[in-house]
C-alpha positions in Angstrom: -37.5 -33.1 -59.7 -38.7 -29.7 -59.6 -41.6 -27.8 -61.2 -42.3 -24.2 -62.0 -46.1 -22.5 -62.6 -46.3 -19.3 -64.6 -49.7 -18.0 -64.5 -50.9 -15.2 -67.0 -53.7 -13.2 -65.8 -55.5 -9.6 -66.7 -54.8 -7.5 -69.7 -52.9 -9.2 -72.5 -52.9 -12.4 -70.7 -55.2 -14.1 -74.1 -53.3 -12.4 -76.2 -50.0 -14.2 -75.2 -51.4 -17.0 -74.2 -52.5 -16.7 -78.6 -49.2 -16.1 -78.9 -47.6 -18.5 -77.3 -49.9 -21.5 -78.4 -48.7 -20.7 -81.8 -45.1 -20.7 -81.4 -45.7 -23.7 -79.4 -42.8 -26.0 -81.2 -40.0 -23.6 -81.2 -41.0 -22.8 -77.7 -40.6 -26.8 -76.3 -37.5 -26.7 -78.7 -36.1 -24.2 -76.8 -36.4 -25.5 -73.2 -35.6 -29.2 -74.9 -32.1 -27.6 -74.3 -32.2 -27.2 -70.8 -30.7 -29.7 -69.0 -32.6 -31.6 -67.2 -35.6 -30.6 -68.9 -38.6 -33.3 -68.1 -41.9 -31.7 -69.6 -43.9 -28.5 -70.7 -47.6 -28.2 -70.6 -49.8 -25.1 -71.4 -53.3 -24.7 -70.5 -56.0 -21.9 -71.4 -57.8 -20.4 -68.7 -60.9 -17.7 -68.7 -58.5 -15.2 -67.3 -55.2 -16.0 -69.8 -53.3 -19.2 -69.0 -50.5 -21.3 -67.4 -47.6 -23.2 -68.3 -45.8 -25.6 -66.1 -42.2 -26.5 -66.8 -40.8 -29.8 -65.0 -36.7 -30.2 -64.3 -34.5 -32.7 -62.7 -33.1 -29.6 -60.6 -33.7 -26.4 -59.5 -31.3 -25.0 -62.1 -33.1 -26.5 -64.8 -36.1 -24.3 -63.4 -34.4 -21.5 -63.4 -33.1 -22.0 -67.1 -36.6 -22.3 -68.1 -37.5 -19.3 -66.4 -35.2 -17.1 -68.2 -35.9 -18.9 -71.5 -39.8 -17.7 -70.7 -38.8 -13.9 -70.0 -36.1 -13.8 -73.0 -38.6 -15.2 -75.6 -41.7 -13.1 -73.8 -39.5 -10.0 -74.1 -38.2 -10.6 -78.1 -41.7 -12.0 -79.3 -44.8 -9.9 -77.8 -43.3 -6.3 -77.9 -46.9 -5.4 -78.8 -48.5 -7.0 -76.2 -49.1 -5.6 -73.3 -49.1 -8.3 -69.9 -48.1 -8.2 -66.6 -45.3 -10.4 -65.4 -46.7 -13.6 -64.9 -47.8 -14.7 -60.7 -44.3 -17.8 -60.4 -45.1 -20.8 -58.1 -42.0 -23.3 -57.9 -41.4 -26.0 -55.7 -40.2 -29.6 -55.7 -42.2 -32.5 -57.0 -44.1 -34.8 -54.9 -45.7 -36.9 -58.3 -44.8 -36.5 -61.5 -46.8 -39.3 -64.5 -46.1 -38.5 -68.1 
């Protein structure tokens, strides 16, 4: 399995982080596509937030990762955010 981190941080980080709590479902449906797809979790931090995405493979990842910049790109035109810091690697444990 492999996991992906994207952390949102600095301007317009709570404001997506808004955003993306409350298209929550339609986001998960989305990446329930991918194959491979394992698990989603978003968190809220003091500086913006983080999701992590879980595959079976490193395409999986990379699905997810485009899903995240497609939906980013057509849903918070108004929000201004930097690209989010990406930390990927393959996973050791995973408990759902």
């Amino acid at each position: 399995m492999h996991a992906v981190l994207r952390k949102y941080a600095g301007k317009g980080a709570k404001e997506l982080i808004d955003l993306i709590e409350k298209n929550k479902s339609a986001i998960v449906a989305l990446l329930r596509q991918v194959p491979g797809f394992v698990s989603y979790t978003l968190a809220r931090t003091e500086a913006g937030g983080f999701s992590v995405t879980v595959c079976q493979d490193q395409a999986g990842i990379s699905e997810s990762n485009r899903i995240a910049r497609e939906w980013i790109a057509q849903h918070a035109q108004g929000i201004t955010v930097a690209a989010p810091e990406v930390t990927a690697g393959g996973v050791i444990a995973h408990s759902a």
